[in-house]
C-alpha atoms as a printed R data frame, in Angstrom:
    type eleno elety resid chain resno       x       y       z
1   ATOM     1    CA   UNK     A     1  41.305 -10.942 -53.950
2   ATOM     2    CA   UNK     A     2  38.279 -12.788 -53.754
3   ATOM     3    CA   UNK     A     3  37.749 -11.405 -50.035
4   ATOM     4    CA   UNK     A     4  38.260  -7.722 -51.387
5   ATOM     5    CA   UNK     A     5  35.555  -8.629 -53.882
6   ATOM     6    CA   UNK     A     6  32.720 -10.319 -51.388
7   ATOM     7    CA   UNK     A     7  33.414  -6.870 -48.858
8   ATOM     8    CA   UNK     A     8  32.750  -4.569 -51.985
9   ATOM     9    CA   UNK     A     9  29.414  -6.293 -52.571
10  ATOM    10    CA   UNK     A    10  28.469  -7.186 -49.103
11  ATOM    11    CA   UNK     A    11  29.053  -3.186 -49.011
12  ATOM    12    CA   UNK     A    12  26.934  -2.439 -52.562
13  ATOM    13    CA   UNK     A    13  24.132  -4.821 -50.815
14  ATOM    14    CA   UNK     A    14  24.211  -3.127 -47.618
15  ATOM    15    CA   UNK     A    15  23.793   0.985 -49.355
16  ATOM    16    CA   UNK     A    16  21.453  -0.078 -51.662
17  ATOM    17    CA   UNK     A    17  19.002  -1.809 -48.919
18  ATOM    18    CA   UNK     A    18  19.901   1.787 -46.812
19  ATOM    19    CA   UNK     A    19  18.478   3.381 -50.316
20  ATOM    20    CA   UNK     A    20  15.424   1.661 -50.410
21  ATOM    21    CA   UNK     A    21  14.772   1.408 -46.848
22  ATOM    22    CA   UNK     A    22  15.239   5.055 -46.288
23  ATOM    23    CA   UNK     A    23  13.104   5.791 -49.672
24  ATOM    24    CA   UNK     A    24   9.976   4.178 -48.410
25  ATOM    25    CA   UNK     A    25  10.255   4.970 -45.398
26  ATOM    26    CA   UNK     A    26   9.517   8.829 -46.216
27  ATOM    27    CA   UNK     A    27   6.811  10.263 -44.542
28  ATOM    28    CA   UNK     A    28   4.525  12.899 -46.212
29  ATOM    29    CA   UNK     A    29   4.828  16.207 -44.815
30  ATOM    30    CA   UNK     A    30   1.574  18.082 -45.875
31  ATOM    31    CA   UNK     A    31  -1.207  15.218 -45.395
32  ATOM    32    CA   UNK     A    32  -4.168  18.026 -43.974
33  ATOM    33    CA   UNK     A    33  -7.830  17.292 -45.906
34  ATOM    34    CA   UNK     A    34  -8.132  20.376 -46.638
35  ATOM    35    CA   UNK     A    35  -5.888  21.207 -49.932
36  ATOM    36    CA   UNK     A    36  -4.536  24.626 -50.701
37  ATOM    37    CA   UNK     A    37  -7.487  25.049 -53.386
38  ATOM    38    CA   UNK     A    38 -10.214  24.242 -50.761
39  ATOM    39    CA   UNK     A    39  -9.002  26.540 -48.261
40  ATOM    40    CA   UNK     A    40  -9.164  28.991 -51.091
41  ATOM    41    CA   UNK     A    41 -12.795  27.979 -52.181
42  ATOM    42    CA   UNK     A    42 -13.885  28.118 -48.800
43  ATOM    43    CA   UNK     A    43 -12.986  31.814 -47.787
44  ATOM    44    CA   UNK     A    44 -13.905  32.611 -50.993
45  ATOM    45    CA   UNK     A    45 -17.170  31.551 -50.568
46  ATOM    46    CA   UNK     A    46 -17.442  31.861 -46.555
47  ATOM    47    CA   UNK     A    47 -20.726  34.194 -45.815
48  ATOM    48    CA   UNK     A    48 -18.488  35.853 -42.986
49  ATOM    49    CA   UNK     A    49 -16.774  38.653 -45.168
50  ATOM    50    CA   UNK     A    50 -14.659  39.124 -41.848
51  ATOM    51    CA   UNK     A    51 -12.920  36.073 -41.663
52  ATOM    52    CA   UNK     A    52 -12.221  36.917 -45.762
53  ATOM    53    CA   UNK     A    53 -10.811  40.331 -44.466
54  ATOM    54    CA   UNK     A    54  -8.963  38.932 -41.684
55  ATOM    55    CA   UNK     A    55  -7.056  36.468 -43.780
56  ATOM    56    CA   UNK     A    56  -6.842  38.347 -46.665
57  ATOM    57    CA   UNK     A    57  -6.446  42.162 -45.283
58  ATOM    58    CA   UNK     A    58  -8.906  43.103 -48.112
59  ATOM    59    CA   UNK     A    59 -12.561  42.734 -49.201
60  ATOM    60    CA   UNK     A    60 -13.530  39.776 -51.009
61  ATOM    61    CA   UNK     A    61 -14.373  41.384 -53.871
62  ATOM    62    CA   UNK     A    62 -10.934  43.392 -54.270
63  ATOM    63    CA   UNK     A    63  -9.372  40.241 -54.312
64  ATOM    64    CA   UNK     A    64 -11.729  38.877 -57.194
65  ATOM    65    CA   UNK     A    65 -11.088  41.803 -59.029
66  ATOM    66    CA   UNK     A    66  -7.281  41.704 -58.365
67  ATOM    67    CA   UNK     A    67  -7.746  38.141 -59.442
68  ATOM    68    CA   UNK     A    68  -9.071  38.950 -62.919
69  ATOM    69    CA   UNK     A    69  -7.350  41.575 -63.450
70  ATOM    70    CA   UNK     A    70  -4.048  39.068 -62.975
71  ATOM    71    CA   UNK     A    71  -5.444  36.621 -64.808
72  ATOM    72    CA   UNK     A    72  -6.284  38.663 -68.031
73  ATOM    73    CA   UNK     A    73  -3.584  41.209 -68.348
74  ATOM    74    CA   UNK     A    74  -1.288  40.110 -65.775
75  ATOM    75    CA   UNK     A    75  -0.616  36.675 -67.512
76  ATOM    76    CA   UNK     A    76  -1.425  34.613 -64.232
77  ATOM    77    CA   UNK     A    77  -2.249  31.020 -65.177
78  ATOM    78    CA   UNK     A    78  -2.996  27.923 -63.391
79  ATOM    79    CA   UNK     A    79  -1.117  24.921 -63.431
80  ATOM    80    CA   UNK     A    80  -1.356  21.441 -62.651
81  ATOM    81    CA   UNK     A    81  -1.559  21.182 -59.044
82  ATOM    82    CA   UNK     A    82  -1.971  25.267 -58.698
83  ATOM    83    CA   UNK     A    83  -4.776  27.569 -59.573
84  ATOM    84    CA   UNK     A    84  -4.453  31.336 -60.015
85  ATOM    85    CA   UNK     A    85  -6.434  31.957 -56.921
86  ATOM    86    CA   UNK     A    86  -3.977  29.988 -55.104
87  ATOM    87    CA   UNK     A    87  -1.087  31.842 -56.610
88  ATOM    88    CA   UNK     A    88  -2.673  35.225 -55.603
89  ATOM    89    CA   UNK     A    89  -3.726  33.966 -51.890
90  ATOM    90    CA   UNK     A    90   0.174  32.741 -51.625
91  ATOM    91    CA   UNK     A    91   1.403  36.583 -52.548
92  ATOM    92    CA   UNK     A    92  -1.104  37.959 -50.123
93  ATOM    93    CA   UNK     A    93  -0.031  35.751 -47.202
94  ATOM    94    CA   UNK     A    94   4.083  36.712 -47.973
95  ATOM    95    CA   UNK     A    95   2.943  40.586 -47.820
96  ATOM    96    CA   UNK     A    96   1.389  39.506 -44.685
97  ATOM    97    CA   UNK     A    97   4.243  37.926 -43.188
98  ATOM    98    CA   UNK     A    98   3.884  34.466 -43.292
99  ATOM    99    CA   UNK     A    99   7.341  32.451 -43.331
100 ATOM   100    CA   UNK     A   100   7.081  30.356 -46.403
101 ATOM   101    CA   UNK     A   101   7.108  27.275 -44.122
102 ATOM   102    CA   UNK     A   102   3.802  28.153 -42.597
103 ATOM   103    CA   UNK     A   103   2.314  29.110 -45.999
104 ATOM   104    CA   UNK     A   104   3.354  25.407 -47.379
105 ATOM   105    CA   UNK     A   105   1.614  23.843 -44.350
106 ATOM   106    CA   UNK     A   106  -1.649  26.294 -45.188
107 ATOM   107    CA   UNK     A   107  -1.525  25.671 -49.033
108 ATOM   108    CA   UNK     A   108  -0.440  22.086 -48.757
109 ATOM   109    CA   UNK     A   109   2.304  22.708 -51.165
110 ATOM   110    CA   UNK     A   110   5.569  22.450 -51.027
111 ATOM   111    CA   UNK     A   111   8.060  25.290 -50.016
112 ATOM   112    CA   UNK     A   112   9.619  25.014 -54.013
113 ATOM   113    CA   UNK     A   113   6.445  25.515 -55.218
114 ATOM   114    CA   UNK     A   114   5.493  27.990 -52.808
115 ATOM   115    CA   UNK     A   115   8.218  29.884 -54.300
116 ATOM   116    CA   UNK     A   116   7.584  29.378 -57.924
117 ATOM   117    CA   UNK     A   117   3.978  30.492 -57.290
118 ATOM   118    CA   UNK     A   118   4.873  33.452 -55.201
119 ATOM   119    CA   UNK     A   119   6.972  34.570 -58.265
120 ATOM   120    CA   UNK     A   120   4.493  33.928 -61.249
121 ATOM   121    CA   UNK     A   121   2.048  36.251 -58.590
122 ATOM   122    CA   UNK     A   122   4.426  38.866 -58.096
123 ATOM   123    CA   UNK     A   123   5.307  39.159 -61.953
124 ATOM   124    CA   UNK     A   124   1.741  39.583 -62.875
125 ATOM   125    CA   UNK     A   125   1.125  42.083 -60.346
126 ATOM   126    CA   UNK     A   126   4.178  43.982 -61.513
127 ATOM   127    CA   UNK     A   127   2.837  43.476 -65.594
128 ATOM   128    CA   UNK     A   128  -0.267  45.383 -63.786
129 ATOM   129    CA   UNK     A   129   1.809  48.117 -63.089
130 ATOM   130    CA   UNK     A   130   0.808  50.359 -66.086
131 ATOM   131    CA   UNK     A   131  -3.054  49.968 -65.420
132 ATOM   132    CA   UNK     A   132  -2.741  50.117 -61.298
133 ATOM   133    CA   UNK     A   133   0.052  52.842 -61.139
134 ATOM   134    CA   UNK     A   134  -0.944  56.874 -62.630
135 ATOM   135    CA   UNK     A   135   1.241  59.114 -62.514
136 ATOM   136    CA   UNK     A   136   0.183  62.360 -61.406
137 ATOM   137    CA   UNK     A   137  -0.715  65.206 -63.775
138 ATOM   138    CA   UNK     A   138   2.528  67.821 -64.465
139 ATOM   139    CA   UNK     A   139   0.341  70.658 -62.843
140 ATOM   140    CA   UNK     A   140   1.624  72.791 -60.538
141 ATOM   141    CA   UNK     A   141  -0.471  74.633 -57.430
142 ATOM   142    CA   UNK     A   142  -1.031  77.915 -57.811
143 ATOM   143    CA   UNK     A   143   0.288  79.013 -55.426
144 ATOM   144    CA   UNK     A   144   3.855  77.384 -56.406
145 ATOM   145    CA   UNK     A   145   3.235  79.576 -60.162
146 ATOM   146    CA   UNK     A   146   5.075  82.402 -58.981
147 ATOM   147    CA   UNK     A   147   8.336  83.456 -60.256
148 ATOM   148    CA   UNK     A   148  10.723  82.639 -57.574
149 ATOM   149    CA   UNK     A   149   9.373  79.144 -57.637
150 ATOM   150    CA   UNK     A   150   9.968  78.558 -61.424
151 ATOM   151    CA   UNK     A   151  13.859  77.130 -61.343
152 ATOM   152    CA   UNK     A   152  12.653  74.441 -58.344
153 ATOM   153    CA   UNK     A   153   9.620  73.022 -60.261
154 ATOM   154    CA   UNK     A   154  11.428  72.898 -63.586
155 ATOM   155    CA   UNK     A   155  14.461  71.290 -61.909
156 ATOM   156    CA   UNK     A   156  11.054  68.711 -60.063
157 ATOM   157    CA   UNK     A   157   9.300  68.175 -63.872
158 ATOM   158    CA   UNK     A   158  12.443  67.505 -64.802
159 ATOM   159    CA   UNK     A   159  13.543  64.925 -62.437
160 ATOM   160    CA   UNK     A   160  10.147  63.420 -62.314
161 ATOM   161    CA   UNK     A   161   9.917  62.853 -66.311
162 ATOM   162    CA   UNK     A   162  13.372  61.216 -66.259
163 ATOM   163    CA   UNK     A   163  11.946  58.741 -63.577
164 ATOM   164    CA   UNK     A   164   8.972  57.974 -65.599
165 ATOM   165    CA   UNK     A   165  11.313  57.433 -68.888
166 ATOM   166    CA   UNK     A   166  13.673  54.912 -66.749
């Protein structure tokens, strides 16, 4: 009995020194000097308005403008470790194509929060919808006025205004 006892916490001993051994000996994975934030602050304010453009596939100043417009009616908000900026340059780079492993390495964040940020970005875009997105006036060309073209853009309006009621 006593032999069954000693093996059980010769055993306990030997996981929990695995535990602690393999808990301190983590390495950290993003350890780059430049954070996610100052590679944002730098293209931001980089005179080159190309490099801006080629990271960013827009003008600086669309992006600022996207920014605030996220930030005040979209409902974008830093957090802790995250600014809006951030959140907006992490959308951007997805839409470009960037796996979400090379945007953690970038950002200095990891893939989890990647992901959260990616999704508070895309939800404020999408609360942007009703400002970004006009519909088109119901008018018709003229030369589509003529009778024999009536049932087809009724049957169009139609369609259309049950779209924009969904």
């Amino acid at each position: 009995m006593s032999d069954n006892i000693s093996i059980n916490v010769v055993a306990a001993v030997i996981a929990a020194a695995f535990i602690v051994i393999r808990r301190d000996s983590k390495t950290v994975q993003h350890d780059s000097l430049l954070t996610g934030r100052m590679y944002v602050t730098e293209l931001l304010k980089t005179a080159n308005e190309a490099r801006f453009l080629s990271a960013c596939r827009m003008l600086r100043e669309t992006f600022k403008r996207l920014l605030e417009a996220c930030v005040t009616r979209g409902e974008l908000k830093k957090t802790k470790n995250v600014s809006a900026a951030e959140k907006l340059m992490i959308l951007i780079h997805v839409l470009k194509g960037n796996s979400f492993r090379t945007i953690a390495e970038r950002f200095q964040h990891s893939i989890k929060t990647v992901s959260r940020s990616l999704h508070e970005a895309i939800s404020s875009v999408l609360r942007l919808k009703p400002w970004l997105i006009k519909p088109p006036d119901n008018s018709v060309h003229e030369r589509f006025r003529e009778d024999k073209y009536k049932p087809f853009i009724n049957i169009s309006l139609l369609v259309y205004n049950l779209n924009i009621l969904s």
